[in-house]
C-alpha positions as CSV (number, residue, x, y, z in Angstrom):
1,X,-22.0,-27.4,87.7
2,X,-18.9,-25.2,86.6
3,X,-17.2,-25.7,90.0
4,X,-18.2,-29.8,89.7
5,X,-16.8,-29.8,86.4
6,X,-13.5,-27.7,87.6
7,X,-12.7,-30.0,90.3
8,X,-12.6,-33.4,88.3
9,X,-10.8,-31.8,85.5
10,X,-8.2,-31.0,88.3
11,X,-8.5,-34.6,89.8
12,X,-8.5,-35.9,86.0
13,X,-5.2,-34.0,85.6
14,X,-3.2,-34.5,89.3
15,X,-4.4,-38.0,89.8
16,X,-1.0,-39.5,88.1
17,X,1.1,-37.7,90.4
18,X,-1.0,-38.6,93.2
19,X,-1.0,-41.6,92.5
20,X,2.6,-41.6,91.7
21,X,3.5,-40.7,95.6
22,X,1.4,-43.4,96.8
23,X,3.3,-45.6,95.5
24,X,6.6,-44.2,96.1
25,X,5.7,-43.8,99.5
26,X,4.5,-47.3,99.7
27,X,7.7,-48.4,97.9
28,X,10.1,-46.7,100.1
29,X,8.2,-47.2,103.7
30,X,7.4,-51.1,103.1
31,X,10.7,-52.5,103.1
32,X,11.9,-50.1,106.2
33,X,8.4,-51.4,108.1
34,X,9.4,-54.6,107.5
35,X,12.8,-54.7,108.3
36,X,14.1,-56.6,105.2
37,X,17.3,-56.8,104.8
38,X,17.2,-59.2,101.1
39,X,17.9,-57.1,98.8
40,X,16.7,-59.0,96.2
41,X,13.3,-59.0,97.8
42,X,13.9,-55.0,97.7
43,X,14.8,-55.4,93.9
44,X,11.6,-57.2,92.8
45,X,9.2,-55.1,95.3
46,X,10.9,-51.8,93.9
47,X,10.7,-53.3,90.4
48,X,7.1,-54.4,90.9
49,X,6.3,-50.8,92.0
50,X,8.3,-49.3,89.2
51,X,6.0,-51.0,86.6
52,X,2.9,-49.8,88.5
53,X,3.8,-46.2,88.1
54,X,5.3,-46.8,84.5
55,X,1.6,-48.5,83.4
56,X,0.2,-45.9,85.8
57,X,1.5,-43.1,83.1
58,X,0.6,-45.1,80.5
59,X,-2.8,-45.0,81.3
60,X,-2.3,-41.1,82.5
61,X,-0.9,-40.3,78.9
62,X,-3.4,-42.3,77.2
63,X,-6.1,-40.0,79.3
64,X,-4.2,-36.8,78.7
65,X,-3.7,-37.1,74.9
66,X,-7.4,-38.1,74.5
67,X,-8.4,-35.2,76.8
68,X,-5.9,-33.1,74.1
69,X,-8.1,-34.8,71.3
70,X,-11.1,-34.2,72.5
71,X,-10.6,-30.5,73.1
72,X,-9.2,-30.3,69.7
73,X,-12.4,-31.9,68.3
74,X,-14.2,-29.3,70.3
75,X,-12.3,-27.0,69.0
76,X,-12.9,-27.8,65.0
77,X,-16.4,-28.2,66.2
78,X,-16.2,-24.1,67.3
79,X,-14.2,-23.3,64.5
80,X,-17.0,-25.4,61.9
81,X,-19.8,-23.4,63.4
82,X,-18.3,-20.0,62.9
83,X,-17.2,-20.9,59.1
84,X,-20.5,-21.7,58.8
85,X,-22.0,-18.7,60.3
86,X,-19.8,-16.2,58.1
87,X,-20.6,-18.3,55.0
88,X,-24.4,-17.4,56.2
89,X,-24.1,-14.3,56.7
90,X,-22.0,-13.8,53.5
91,X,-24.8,-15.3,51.6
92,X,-27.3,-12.7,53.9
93,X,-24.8,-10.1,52.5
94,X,-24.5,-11.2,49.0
95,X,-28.6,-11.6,48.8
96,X,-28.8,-7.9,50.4
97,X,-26.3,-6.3,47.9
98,X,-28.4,-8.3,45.0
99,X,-31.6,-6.5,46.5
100,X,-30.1,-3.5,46.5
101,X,-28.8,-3.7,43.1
102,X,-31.9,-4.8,41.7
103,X,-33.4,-1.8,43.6
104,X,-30.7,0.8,41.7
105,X,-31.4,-1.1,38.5
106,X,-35.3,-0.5,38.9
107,X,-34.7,3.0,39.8
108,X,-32.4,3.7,37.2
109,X,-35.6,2.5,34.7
110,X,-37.8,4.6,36.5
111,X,-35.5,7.7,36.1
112,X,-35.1,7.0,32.7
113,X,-38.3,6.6,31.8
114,X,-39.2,9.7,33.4
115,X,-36.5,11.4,31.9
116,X,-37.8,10.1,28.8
117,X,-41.2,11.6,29.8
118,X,-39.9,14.9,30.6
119,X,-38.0,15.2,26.8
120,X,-41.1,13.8,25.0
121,X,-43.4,17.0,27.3
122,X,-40.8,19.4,26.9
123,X,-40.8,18.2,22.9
124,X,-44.5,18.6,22.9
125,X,-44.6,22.2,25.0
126,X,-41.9,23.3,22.1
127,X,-44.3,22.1,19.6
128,X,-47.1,23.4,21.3
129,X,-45.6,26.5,21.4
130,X,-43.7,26.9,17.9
131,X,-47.4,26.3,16.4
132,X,-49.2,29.0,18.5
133,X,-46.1,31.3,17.6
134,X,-46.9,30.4,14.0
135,X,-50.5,30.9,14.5
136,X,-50.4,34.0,16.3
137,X,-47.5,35.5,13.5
138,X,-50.0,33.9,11.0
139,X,-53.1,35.9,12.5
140,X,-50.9,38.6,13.2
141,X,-49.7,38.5,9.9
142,X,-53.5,38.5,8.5
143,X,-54.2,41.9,10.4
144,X,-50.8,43.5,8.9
145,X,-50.9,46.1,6.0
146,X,-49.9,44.8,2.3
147,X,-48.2,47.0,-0.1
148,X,-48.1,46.4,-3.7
149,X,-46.7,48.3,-7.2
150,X,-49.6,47.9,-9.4
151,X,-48.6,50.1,-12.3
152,X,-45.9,52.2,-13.6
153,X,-47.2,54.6,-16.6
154,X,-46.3,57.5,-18.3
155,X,-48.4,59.8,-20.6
156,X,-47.6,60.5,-24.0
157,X,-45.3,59.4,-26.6
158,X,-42.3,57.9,-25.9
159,X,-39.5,60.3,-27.4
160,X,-41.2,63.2,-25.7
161,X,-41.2,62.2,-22.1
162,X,-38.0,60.2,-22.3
163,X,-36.1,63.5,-23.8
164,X,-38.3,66.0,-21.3
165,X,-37.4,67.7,-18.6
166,X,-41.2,67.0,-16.8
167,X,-40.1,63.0,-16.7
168,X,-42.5,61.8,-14.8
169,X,-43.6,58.3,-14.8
170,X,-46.6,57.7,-12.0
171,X,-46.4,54.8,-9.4
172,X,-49.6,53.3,-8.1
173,X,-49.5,52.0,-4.6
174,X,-52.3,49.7,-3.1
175,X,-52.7,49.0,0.5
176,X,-54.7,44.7,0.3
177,X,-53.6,44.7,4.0
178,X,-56.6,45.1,6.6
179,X,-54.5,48.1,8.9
180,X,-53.1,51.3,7.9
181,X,-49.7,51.6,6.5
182,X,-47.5,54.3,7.7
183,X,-45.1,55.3,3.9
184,X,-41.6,56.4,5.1
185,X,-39.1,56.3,2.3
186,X,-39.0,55.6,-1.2
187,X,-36.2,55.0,-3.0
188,X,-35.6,54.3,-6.7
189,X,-33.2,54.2,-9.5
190,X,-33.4,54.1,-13.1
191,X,-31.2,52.1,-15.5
192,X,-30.6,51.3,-19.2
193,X,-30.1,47.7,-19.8
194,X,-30.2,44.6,-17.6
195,X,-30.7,44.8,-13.5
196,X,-27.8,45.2,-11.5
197,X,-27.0,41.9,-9.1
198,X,-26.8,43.8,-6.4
199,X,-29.4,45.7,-5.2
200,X,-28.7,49.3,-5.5
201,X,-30.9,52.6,-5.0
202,X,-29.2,55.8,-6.4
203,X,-31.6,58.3,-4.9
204,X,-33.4,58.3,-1.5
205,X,-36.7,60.2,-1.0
206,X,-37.3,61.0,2.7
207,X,-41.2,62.0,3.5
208,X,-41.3,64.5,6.3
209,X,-44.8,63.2,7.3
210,X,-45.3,59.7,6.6
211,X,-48.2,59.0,4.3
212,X,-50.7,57.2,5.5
213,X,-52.3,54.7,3.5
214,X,-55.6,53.0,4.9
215,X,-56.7,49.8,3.8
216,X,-57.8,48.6,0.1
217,X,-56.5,52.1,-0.5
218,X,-54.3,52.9,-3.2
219,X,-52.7,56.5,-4.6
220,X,-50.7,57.4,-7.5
221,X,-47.2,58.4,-6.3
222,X,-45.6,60.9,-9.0
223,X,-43.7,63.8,-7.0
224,X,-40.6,61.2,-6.3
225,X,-39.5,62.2,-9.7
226,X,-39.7,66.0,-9.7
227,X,-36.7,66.0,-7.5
228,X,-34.4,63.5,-9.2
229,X,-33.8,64.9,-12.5
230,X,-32.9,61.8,-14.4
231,X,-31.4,63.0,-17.9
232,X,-31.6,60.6,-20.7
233,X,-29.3,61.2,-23.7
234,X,-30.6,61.5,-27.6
235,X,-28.5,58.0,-27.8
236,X,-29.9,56.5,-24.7
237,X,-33.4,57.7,-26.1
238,X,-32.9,55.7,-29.8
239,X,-31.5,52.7,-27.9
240,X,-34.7,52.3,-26.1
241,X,-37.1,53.4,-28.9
242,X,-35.1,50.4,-30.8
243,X,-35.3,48.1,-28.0
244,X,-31.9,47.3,-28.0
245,X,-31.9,48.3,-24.5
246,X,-34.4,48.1,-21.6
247,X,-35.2,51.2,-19.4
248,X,-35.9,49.3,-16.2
249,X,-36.9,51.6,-13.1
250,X,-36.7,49.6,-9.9
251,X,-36.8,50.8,-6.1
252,X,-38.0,49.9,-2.4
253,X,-41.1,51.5,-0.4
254,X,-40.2,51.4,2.9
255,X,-43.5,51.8,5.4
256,X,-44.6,50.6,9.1
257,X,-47.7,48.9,10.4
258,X,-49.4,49.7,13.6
259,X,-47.0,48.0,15.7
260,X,-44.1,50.1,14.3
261,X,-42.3,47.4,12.9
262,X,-40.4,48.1,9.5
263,X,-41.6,46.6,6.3
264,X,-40.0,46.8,3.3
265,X,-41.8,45.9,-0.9
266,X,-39.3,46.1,-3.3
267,X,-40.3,46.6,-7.1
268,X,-38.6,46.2,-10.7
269,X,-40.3,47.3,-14.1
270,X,-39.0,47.7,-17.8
271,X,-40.3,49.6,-20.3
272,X,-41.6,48.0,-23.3
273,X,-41.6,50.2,-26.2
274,X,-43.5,47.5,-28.5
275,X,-47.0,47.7,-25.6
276,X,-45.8,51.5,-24.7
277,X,-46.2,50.1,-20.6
278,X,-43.8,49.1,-18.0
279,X,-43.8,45.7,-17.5
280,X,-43.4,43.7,-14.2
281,X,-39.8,42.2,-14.5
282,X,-39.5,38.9,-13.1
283,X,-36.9,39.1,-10.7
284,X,-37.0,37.8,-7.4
285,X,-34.1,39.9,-6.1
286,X,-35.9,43.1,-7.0
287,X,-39.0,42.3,-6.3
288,X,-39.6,41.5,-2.7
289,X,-41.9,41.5,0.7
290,X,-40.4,41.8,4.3
């Protein structure tokens, strides 16, 4: 078929010329066959043959130029299909890349929302876990010992312990903590007038063995004061017998619970000479709990 075809597009495309030869050949051999020696007879025969060839490439042209036209149609023809083919396969690539996008979009959600998962667990767990650390502090907290100033009193009248040399006013100390407390320090000052703002202990007491105070127990701590030596003045004494002046003794009691951890209860009284007792001052500075 493709060797048919090649032959009668040579024949299509050599036939003029051919043809063109014939009649040349015809033109210059007839008048030499036949001896003529007219030469207007060899004007109209060679005219005659001239206008053959002349419509013969008419007709030749005509074929070649719609041959040329045809091939060109052919041609848009190719060039129509393949336009059409990358518009199709654009579309093909424009509906994959709106897939995938649709696919990242979706996953994005999915990460979020799982992200959003993972915060609102890891919220929870901190939750979870702050209220078993407040439980377990709380229970903890339940089991640790619980010191408390109950009292501070002093014997006798007024003028004659403030002006002796045996001062000694007696601390009560109550363990309403469910282990044992472990006493380490005390330390305590004593002061005529109002509390200082800043809390300050003039005299530390170290305990070589710490005392050990079991639960519900309490004991009356006096020996602190054997060793301090406060002297009062006969002025200092008639400013508190007057009450223009407060005697306030304040200190810490510094102690350890079974784990070893350091607690401190701080404590502030005055002396009231009207009730002859110390009374609990109310200041929130002085008197503490760690």
């Amino acid at each position: 078929m493709g060797m048919k075809n090649s032959w009668l597009e040579a024949f299509i495309e050599g036939w003029p010329l051919i043809a063109t030869s014939a009649l040349l050949s015809i033109a210059i051999t007839y008048p030499l066959a036949h001896g003529s020696d007219n030469i207007s007879e060899i004007g109209d025969w060679v005219g005659g043959i001239a206008s053959a060839v002349a419509f013969l490439w008419l007709v030749a042209g005509y074929n070649i130029q719609r041959r040329e036209l045809s091939l060109q149609r052919d041609e848009l023809q190719l060039q129509r299909k393949a336009l059409q083919q990358q518009v199709q396969e654009m579309h093909e690539a424009t509906k994959v890349s709106r897939e995938n996008a649709r696919a990242t979009l979706r996953a994005a959600e999915a990460t979020e929302k799982t992200i959003e998962q993972t915060r609102a667990s890891t919220e929870a767990a901190v939750k979870g876990a702050n209220a078993a650390e407040l439980s377990a502090k709380a229970a903890i907290g339940m089991e640790l010992p619980n010191l408390h100033v109950m009292e501070i009193t002093a014997k006798g009248p007024t003028e004659k312990w403030l002006g002796s040399s045996d001062f000694l006013p007696v601390i009560t100390i109550k363990n309403f903590g469910r282990t044992t407390a472990f006493i380490t320090d005390i330390l305590v000052n004593l002061k005529i007038g109002t509390l200082p703002e800043k809390r300050k202990y003039k005299s530390l007491i170290g305990i070589p063995n710490p005392y050990v105070l079991e639960p519900k127990e309490s004991f009356d701590y006096k020996e602190l004061f054997l060793d301090m030596q406060f002297k009062l003045t006969q002025e200092d004494i008639k400013t508190i017998l007057a009450e223009k002046e407060y005697l306030c003794l304040y200190g810490v009691i510094k102690f350890k619970d079974f784990m070893d951890n350091l607690h401190e209860t701080g404590f502030a009284y005055f002396w009231s000479e009207g009730n002859k007792i110390f009374l609990l001052d109310s200041s929130e500075q002085y008197n503490f709990k760690t």
